[in-house]
C-alpha positions as CSV (number, residue, x, y, z in Angstrom):
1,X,87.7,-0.9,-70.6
2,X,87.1,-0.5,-74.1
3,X,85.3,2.4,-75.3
4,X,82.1,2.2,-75.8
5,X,79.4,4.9,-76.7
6,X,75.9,3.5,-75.3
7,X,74.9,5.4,-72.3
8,X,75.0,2.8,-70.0
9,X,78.8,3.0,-70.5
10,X,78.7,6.3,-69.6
11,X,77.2,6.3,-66.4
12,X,79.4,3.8,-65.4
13,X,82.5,6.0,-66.3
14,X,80.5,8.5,-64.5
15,X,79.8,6.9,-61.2
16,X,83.6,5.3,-60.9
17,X,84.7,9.2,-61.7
18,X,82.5,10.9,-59.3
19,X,84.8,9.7,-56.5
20,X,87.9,10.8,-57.9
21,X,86.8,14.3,-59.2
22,X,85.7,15.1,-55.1
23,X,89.0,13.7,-53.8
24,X,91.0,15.7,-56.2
25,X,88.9,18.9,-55.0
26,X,89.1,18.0,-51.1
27,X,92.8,17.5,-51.9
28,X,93.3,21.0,-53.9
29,X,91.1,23.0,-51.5
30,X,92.3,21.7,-48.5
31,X,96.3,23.3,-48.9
32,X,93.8,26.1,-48.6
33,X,91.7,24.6,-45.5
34,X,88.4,25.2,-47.2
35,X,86.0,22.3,-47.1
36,X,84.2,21.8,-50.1
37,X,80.5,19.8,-50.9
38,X,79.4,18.6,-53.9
39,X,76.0,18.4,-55.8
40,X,74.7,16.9,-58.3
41,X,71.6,18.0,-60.3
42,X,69.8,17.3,-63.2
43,X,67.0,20.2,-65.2
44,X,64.5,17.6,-63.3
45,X,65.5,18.6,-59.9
46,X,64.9,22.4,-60.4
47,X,61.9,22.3,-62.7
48,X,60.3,21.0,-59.4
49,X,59.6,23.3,-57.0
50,X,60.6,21.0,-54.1
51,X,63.2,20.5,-55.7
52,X,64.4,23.9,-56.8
53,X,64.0,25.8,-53.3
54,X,65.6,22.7,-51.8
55,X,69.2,22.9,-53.5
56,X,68.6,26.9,-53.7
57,X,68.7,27.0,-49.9
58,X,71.4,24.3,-49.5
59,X,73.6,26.0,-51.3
60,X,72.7,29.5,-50.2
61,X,73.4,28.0,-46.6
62,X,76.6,26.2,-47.6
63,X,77.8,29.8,-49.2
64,X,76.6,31.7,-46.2
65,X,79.3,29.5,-43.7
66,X,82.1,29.8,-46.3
67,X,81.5,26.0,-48.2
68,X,82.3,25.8,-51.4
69,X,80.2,23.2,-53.4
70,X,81.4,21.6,-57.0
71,X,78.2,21.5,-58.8
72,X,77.6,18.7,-61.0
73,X,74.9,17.4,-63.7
74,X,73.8,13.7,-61.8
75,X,74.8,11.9,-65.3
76,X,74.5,8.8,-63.1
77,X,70.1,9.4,-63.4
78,X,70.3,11.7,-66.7
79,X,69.3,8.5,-68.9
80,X,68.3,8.4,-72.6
81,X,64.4,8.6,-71.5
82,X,64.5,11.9,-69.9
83,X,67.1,13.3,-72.5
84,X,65.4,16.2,-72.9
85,X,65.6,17.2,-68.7
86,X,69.5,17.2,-69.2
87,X,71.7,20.2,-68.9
88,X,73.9,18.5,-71.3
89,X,77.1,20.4,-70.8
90,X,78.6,22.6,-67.6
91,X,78.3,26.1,-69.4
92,X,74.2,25.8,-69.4
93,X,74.2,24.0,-66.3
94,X,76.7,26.9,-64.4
95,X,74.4,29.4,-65.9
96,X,71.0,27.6,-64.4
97,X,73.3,27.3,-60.7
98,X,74.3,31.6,-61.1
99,X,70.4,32.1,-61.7
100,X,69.4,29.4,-59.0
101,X,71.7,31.3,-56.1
102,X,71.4,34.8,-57.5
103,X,75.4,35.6,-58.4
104,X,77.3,38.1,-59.2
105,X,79.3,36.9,-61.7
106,X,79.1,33.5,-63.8
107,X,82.8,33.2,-65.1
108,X,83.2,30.8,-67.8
109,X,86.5,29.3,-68.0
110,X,88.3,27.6,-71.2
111,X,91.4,27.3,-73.3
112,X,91.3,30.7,-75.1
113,X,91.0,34.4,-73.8
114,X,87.4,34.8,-74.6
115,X,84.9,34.9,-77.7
116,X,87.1,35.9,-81.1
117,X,85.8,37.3,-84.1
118,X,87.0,34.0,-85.7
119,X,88.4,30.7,-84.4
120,X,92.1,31.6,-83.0
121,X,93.2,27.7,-83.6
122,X,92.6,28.4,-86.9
123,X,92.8,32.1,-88.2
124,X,95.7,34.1,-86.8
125,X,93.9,37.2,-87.5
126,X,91.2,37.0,-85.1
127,X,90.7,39.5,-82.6
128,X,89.9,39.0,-79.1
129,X,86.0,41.0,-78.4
130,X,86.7,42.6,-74.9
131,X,83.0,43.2,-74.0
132,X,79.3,42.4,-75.2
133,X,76.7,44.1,-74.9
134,X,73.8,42.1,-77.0
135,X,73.8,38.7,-77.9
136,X,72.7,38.8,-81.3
137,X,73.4,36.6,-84.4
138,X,76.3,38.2,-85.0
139,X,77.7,37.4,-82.2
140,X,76.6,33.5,-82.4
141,X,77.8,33.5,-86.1
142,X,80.9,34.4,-84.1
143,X,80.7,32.0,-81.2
144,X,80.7,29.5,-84.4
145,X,81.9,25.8,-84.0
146,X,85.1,27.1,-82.1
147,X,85.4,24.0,-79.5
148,X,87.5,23.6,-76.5
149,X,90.1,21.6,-77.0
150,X,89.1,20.2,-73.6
151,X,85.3,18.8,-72.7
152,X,82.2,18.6,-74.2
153,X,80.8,22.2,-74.7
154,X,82.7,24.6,-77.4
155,X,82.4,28.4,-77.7
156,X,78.6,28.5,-78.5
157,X,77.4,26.9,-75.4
158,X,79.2,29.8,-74.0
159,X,77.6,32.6,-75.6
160,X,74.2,30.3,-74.7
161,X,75.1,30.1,-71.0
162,X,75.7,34.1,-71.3
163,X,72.2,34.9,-72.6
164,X,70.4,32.7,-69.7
165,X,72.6,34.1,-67.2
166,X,72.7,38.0,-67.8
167,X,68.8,37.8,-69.1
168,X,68.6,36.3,-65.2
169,X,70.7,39.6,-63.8
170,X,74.4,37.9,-63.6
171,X,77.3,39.3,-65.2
172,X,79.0,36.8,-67.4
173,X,82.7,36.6,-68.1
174,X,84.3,33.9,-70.5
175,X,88.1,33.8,-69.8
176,X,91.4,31.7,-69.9
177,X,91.3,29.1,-67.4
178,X,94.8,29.0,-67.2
179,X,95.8,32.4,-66.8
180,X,97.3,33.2,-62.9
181,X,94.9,34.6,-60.6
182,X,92.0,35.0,-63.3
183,X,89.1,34.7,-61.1
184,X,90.5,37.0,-58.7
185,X,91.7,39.3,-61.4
186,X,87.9,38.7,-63.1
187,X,86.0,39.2,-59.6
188,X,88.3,43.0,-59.3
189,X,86.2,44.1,-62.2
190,X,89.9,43.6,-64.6
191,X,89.5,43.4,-67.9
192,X,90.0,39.3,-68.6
193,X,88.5,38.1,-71.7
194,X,85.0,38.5,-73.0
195,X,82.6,40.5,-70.4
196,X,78.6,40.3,-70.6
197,X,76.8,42.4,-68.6
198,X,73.4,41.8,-66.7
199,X,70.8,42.9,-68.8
200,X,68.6,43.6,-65.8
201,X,69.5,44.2,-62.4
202,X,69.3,40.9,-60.1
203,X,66.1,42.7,-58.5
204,X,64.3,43.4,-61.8
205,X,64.7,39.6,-62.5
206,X,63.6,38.3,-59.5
207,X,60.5,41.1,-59.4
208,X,59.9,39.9,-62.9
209,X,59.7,36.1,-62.1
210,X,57.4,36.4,-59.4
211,X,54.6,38.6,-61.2
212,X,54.9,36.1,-64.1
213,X,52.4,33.3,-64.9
214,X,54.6,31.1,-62.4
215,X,53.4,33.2,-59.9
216,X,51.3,34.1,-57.0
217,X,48.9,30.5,-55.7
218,X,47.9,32.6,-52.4
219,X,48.3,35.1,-50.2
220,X,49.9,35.3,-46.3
221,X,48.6,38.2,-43.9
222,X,51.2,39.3,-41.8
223,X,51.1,41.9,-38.3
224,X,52.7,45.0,-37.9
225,X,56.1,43.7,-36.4
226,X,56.7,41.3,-39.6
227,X,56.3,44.4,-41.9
228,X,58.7,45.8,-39.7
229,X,61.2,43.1,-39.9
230,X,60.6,42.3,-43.7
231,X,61.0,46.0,-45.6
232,X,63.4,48.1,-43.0
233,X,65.5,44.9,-41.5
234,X,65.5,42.5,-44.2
235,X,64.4,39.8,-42.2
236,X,63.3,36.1,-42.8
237,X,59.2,36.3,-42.7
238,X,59.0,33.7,-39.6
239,X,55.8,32.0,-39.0
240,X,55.4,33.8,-35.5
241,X,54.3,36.9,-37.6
242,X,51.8,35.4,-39.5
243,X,47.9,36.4,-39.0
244,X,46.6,34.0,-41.8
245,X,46.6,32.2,-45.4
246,X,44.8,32.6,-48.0
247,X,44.0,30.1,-51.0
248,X,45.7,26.6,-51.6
249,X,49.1,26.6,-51.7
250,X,52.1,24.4,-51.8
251,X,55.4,24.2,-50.7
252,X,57.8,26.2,-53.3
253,X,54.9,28.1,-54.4
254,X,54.8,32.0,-54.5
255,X,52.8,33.9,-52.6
256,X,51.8,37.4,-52.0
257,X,52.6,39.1,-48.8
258,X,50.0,41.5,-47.2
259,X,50.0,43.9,-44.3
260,X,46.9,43.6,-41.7
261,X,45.3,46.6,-44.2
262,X,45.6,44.5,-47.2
263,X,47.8,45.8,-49.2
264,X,50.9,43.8,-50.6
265,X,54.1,44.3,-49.5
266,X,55.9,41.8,-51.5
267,X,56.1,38.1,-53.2
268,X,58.3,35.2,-52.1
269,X,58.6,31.6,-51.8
270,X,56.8,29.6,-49.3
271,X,58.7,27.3,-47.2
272,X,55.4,25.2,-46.2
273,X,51.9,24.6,-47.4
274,X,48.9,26.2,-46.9
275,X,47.8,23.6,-44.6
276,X,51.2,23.7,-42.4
277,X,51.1,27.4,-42.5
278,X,46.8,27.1,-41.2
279,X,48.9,25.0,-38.2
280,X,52.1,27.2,-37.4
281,X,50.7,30.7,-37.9
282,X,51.4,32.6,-35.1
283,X,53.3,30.6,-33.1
284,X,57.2,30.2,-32.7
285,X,59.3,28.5,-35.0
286,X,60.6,26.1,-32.1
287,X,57.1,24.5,-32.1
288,X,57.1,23.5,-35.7
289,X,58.7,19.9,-35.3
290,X,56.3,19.3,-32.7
291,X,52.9,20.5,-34.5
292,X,53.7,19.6,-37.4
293,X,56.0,16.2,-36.8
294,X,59.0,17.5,-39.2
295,X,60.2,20.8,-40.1
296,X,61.9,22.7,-43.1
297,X,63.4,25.3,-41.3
298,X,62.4,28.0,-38.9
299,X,61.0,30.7,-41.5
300,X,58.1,30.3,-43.4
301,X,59.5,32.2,-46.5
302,X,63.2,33.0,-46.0
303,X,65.1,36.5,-47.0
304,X,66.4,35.0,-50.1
305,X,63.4,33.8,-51.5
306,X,61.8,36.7,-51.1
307,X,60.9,40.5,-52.9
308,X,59.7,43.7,-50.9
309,X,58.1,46.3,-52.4
């Protein structure tokens, strides 16, 4: 086809690539026999908060049975109206995805060895910065114009990607793609380009999201057993140990979690309603489908979307 550069054009490339990039994957990951998914999201999905605890607890669960998913932005959707809801390039959209699932480490792949005090493809005196601690304008003076000679997104969406994900509690690394073993050498803690640390600890981020303005629409009482479960077992908060709701709530919203005293024992994410939860509370999770007529999964606010105090 000739090349064209309306948008419609590129959706099109996009929808006749989307097959290809997921056979070349299943084809590359199954020498190794590891099944792969694939999902495609756009800033629209996880602004929602349907939306967002949906793909956060598919790919928590595709993670937890040893899937791994090739995240995409949905370009096929991503038209020029909602412009502004696009990710725009993979670096921002891998840094959104580390936040979303709560990683370890965002590794940031590319042509070079990592962020150089000038461009290497152009000054053979620049030097390779091992580690950073503070993203400041110095360092995105730095970043510059350097581009990849490969994709969309150049050095500076890196160093953008960097300051979402370590403000989010995710070490960052930006490294040679094509050096051997680099993420296994990157995930051993080696030293393999540029490294960003977490500026707060995964906990701290999480603790500090959910006492934010985004936060608390109501409160859940809960007996002495799902105390129990939820602060010395780390369990799921399952509807069974739920003595009531308070307030109006929906699903994805935070709420606060109380003992039968009254006195909050942590935050997390609601799985269902108010309403569903004035319907299920106290009974077992089997009898959800039935009393409800569908079902989002046994627990009412799962371990991963949730903070104990």
């Amino acid at each position: 086809m000739p090349e064209r550069k309306n948008t419609l054009y590129k959706q099109v490339l996009a929808s006749v690539g989307q097959s290809h990039l997921m056979y070349t994957y299943e084809q590359l990951f199954g020498q190794y026999d590891i099944t792969v998914a694939q999902a495609l999201l756009t800033k629209e999905d996880l602004s929602d908060r349907s939306g967002y605890l949906n793909a956060r607890n598919t790919l928590l669960a595709l993670m937890e049975i040893g899937i791994i998913c090739i995240v995409n932005e949905n370009d096929i959707v991503a038209i020029h109206e909602i412009e502004g809801l696009k990710f725009g390039d993979n670096d921002n959209l891998s840094a959104m995805v580390a936040n979303l699932i709560d990683a370890d480490l965002l590794a940031l792949l590319t042509d070079i060895a990592g962020l150089y005090t000038a461009d290497p493809h152009c000054n053979a005196q620049a030097q390779l910065i091992c580690r950073v601690d503070n993203i400041d304008k110095e360092i995105e003076q730095m970043a510059g114009d350097t581009v990849s000679c490969h994709g969309i997104g150049g050095m500076s969406t890196k160093i953008e990607a960097a300051r979402l994900a370590t403000c989010s509690g995710v070490n960052v690394v930006i490294a040679n793609g094509r050096e051997p073993d680099i993420l296994v050498r990157a995930t051993q803690g080696e030293d393999t380009g540029t490294f960003f640390p977490a500026q707060v600890n995964k906990m701290e981020s999480k603790k500090r999201w959910m006492l934010s303005g985004l936060a608390s629409k109501g409160k859940v009482t809960v007996d002495q057993g799902a105390v129990l479960a939820l602060k010395e077992q780390n369990k799921s908060l399952l509807p069974a140990g739920i003595i009531k709701a308070a307030g109006r709530f929906n699903r994805g919203d935070i709420v606060d979690i109380l003992d039968n005293q009254g006195i909050c024992i942590g935050y997390g994410i609601c799985n269902y309603s108010s309403s569903d939860l004035a319907i299920i509370e106290g009974k077992h999770s089997d009898n959800i489908p039935n009393l409800l007529g569908f079902d989002y999964g046994d627990e009412a606010i799962h371990r991963n979307n949730m903070v104990t105090l």
